[in-house]
BAMARGU-405910 format. One line per 3 residues: for each residue x negated, y negated, z of N, C-alpha, C. Coordinates in steps of 0.1 Angstrom, whole numbers, plus 5000, padded with zeros to 4 digits. Atoms other than C-alpha are relative to their C-alpha. Example, Ala and Ser with C-alpha at 12.3 -4.5 7.8 and 13.67 -1.06 7.14 Angstrom:
4991:5012:5000:4877:5045:5078:4991:4988:5000 ~ 5009:5011:5000:4863:5011:5071:5008:4989:5008
//
This chain:
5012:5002:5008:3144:7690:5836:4988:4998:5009 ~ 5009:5004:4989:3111:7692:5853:4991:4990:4989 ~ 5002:5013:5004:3091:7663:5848:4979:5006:4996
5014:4996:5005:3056:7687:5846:4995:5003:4985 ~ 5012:5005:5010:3027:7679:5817:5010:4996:4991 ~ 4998:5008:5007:3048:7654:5806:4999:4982:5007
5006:5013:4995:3044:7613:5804:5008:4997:5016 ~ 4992:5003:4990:3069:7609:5833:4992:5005:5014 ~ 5004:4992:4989:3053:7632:5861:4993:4987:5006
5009:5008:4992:3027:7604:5872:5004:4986:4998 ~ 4996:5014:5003:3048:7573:5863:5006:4994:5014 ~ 4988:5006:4989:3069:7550:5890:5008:5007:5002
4987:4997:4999:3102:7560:5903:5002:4990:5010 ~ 4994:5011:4994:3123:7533:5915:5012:5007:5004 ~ 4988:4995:4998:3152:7546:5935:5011:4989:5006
4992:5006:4996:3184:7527:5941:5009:5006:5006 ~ 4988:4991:4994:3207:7541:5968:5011:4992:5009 ~ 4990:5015:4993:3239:7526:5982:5002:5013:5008
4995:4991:4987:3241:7545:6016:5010:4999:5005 ~ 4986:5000:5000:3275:7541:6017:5007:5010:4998 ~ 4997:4991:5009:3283:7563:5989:4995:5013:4999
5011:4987:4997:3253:7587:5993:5001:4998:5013 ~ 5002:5000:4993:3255:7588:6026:4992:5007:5009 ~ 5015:4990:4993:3226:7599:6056:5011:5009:5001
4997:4987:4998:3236:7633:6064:5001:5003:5019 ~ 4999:4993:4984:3247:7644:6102:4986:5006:5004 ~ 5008:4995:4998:3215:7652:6121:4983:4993:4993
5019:5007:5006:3186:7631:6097:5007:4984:4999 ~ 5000:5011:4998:3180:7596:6096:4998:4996:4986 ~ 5004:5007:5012:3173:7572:6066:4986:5006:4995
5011:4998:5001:3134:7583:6071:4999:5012:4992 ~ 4999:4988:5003:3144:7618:6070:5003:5000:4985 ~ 4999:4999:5010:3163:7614:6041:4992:4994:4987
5006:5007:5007:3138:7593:6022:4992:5009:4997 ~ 5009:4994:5000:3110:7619:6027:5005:5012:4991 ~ 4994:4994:5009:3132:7644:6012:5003:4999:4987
4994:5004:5012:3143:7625:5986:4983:5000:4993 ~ 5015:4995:5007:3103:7625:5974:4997:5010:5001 ~ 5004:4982:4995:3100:7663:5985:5002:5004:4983
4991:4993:5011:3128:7669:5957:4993:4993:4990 ~ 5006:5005:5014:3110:7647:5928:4990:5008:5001 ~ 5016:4990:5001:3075:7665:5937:5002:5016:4993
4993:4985:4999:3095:7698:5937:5000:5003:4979 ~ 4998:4996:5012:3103:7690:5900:4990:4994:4986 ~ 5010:5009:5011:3073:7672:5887:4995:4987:5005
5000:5010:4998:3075:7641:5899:4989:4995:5010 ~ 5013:4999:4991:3039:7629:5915:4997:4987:5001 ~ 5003:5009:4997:3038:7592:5911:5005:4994:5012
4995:5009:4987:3042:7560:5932:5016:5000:5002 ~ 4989:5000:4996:3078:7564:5947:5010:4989:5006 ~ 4996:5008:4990:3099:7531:5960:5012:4999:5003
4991:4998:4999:3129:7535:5976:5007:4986:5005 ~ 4995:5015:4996:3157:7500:5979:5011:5012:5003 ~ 4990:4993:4996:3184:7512:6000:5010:4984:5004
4987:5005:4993:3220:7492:6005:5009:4999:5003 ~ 4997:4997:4990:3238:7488:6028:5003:4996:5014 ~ 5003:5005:4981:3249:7482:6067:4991:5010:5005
5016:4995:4992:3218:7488:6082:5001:5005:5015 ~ 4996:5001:4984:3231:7485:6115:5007:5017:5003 ~ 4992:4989:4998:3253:7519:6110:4990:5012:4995
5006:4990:5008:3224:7538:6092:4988:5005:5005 ~ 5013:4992:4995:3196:7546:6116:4991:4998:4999 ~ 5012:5002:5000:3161:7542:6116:5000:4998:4984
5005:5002:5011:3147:7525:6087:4984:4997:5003 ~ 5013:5000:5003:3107:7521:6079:4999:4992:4991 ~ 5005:5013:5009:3084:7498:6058:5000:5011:4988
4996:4995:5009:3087:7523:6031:5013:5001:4988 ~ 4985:5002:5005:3122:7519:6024:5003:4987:5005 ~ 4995:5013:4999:3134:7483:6013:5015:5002:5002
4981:5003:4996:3168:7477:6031:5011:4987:4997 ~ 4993:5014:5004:3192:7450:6018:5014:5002:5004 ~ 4987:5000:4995:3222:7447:6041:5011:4991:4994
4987:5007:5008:3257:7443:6027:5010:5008:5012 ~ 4991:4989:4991:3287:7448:6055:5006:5009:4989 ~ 4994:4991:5008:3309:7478:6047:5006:4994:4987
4991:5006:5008:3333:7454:6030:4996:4995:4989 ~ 5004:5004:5012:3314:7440:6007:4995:5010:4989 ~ 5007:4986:5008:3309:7471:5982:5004:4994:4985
4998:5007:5012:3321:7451:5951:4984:4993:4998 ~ 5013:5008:4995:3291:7428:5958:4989:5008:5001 ~ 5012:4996:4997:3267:7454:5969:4997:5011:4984
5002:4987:5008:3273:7479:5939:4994:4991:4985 ~ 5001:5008:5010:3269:7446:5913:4983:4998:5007 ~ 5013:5000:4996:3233:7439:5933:4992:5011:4998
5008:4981:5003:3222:7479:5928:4995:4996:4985 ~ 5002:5000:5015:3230:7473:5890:4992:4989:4998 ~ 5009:5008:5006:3212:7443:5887:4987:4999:5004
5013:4996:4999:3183:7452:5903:4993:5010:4993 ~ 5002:4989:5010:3184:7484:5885:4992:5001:4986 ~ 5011:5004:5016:3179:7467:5851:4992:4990:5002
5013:5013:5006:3158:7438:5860:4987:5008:5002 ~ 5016:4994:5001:3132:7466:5872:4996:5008:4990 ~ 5000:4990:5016:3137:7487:5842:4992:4988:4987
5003:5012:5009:3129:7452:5823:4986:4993:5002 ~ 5015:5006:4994:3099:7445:5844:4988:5014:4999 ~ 5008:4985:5003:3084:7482:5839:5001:5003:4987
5000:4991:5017:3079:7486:5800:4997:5011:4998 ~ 5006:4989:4997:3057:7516:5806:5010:5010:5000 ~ 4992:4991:4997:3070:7549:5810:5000:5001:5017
4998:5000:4983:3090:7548:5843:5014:5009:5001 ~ 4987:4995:4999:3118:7565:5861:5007:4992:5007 ~ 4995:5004:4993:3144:7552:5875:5015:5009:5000
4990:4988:4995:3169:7572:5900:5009:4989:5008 ~ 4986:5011:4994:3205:7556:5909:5007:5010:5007 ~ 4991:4992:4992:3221:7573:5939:5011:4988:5007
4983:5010:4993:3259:7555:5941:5013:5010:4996 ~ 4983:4992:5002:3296:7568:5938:5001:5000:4988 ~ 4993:4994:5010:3318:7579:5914:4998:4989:4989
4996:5013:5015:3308:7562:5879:5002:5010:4987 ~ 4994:4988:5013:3323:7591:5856:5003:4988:4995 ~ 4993:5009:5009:3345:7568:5841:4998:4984:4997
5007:5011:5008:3326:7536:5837:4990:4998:4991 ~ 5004:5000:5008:3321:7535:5807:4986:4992:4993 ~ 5014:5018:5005:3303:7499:5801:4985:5008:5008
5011:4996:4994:3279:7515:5827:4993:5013:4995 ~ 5003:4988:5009:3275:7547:5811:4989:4996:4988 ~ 5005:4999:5009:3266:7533:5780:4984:4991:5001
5015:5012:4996:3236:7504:5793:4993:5010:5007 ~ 5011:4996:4998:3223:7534:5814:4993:5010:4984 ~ 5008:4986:5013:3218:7558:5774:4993:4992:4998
5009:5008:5012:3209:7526:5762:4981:4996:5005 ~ 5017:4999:4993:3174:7525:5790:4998:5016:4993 ~ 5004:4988:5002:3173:7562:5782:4997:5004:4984
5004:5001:5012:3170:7554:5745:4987:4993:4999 ~ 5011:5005:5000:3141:7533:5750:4990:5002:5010 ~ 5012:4987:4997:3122:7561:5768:5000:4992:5013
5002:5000:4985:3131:7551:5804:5005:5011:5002 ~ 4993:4987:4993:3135:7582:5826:5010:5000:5007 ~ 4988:5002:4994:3169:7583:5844:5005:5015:5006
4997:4989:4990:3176:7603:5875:5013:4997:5006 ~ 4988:5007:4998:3210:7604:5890:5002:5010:5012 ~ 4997:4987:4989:3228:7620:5922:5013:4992:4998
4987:5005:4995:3261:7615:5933:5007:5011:5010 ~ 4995:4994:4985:3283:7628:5965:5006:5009:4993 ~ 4991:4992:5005:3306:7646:5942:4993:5012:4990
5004:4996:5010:3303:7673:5916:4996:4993:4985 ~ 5000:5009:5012:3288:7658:5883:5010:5003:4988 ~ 4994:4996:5007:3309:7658:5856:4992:5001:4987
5014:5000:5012:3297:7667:5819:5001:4986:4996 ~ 5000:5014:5009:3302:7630:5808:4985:4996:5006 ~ 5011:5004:4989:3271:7624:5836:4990:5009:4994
5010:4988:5006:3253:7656:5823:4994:4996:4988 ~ 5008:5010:5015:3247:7636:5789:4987:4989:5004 ~ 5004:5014:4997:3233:7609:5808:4985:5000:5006
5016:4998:4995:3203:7616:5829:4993:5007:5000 ~ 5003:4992:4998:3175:7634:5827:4999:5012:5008 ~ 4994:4991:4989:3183:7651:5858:5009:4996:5011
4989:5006:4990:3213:7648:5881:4998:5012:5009 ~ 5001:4996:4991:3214:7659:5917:5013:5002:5003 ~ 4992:5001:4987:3243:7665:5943:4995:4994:5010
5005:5010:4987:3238:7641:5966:4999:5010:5016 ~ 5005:4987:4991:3237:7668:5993:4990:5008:5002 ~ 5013:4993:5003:3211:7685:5976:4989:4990:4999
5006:5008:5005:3194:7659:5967:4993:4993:5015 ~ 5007:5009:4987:3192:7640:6003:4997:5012:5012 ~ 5009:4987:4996:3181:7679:6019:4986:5006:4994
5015:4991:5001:3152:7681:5997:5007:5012:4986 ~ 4994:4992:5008:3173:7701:5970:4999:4999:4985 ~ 5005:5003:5018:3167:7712:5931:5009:4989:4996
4993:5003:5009:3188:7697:5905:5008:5008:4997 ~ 4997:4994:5003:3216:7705:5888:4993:5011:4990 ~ 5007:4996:5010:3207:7731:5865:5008:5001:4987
4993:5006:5018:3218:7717:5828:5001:5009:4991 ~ 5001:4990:5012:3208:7745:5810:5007:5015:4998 ~ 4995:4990:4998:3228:7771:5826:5015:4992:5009
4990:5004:4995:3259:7746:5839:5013:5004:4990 ~ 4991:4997:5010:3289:7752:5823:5003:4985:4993 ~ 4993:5014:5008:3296:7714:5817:4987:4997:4995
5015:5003:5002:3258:7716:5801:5001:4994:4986 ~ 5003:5008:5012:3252:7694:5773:4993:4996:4990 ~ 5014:5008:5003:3223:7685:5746:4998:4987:5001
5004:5011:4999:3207:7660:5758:4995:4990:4992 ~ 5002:5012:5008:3199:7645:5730:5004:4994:4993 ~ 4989:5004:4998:3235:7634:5727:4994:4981:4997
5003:5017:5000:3234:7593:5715:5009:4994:5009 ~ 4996:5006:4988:3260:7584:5734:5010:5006:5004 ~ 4990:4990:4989:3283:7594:5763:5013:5005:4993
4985:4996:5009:3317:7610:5755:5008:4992:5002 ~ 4987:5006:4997:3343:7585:5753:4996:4988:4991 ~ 5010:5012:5005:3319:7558:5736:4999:4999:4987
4996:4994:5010:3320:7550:5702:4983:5003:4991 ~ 5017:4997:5003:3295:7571:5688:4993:4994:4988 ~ 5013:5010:5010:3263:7558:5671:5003:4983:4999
5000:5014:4999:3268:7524:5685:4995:5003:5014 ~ 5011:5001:4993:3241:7516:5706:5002:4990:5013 ~ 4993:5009:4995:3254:7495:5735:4986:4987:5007
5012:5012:5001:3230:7458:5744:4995:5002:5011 ~ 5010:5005:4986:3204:7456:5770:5005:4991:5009 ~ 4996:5011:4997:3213:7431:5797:4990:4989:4997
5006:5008:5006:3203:7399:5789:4991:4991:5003 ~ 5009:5011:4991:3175:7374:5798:5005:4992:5009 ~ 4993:5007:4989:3199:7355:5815:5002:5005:5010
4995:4990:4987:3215:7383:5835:4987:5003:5006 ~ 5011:4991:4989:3180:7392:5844:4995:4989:5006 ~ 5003:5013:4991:3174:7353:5853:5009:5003:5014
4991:5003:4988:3200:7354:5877:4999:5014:5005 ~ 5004:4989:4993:3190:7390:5888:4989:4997:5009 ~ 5016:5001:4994:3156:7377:5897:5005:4990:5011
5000:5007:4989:3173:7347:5918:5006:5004:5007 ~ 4996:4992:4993:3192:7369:5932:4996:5009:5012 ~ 5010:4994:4995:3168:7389:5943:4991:4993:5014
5011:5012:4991:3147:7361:5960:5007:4997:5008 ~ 4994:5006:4989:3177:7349:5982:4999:5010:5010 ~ 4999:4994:4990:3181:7357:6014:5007:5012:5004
4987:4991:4997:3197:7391:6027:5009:4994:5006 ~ 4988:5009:4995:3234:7387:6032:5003:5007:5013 ~ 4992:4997:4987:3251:7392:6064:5014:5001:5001
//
């Protein structure tokens, strides 16, 4: 879906990427890949402010810049780092009422469901939702965001899938994911969770 003469084109995009999962690419750096990764939104509409949180061992990932927020997590901690993505995720979705995008580049979440359904439920209340992942998407993913990448494509600078001619293509205007029980609307996270997202946030990176 391109994001041209509609409200989206000139809005935020917040990107969350766990460089782990999506990983840099042989040959480019974090930079590289950052600049790309705004090439490809421009490419499909996408003209506003761009900010990219990357996490992560920082130490294994190459040149970083003041452009890209880095929040180190060792390898081992990926339970920990993937629950910090998500909750940053929605406390910025919660702090941006406006029409915004937000793009989540992490691993395989076909099958999480719970997650599936909290991101329809931002995409019901007219947040934009971009998505990559290392693998092929599946159609359960194809419901979900307004545009999903290949993480390959995606961190070279590359279109989108294309939805409308995939074979696992879907109408997007689907209520909720397949597996979920439909026409039940699944809850926002909650003031609390976004309290402790915010203190979260404030503490110190971990080591």
């Amino acid at each position: 879906m391109s994001a041209s003469n509609n409200i989206y084109a000139e809005a935020k995009t917040a990107v969350f990427w766990d460089i782990e999962d999506c990983k840099i690419p042989n040959g480019l750096d974090a930079i590289d890949v950052s600049h790309n990764i705004r090439r490809a939104l421009a490419n499909v509409g996408y003209h506003g402010t761009v900010s990219i949180k990357a996490y992560g061992d920082g130490t294994k990932a190459g040149s970083f810049s003041a452009e890209i927020e880095l929040v180190h997590f060792p390898a081992e901690h990926k339970r920990e780092k993937l629950k910090e993505i998500l909750a940053d995720f929605f406390v910025w979705a919660m702090d941006h009422r406006e029409p915004s995008n937000l793009m989540l580049l992490v691993g395989d979440i076909s099958e999480d469901t719970a997650l599936l359904d909290a991101i329809q439920f931002l995409r019901s209340q007219n947040y934009n939702i971009l998505l990559a992942q290392p693998q092929v998407a599946t159609g359960v993913l194809l419901t979900i965001p307004s545009s999903a990448w290949l993480w390959e494509s995606l961190s070279a600078g590359g279109k989108p899938i294309d939805q409308t001619t995939s074979s696992q293509s879907v109408d997007n205007t689907t209520s909720a994911c397949s597996g979920s029980s439909q026409g039940v609307m699944p809850s926002p996270p909650t003031s609390e969770r976004s309290g402790r997202a915010r203190r979260k946030r404030q503490s110190k990176v971990r080591h």
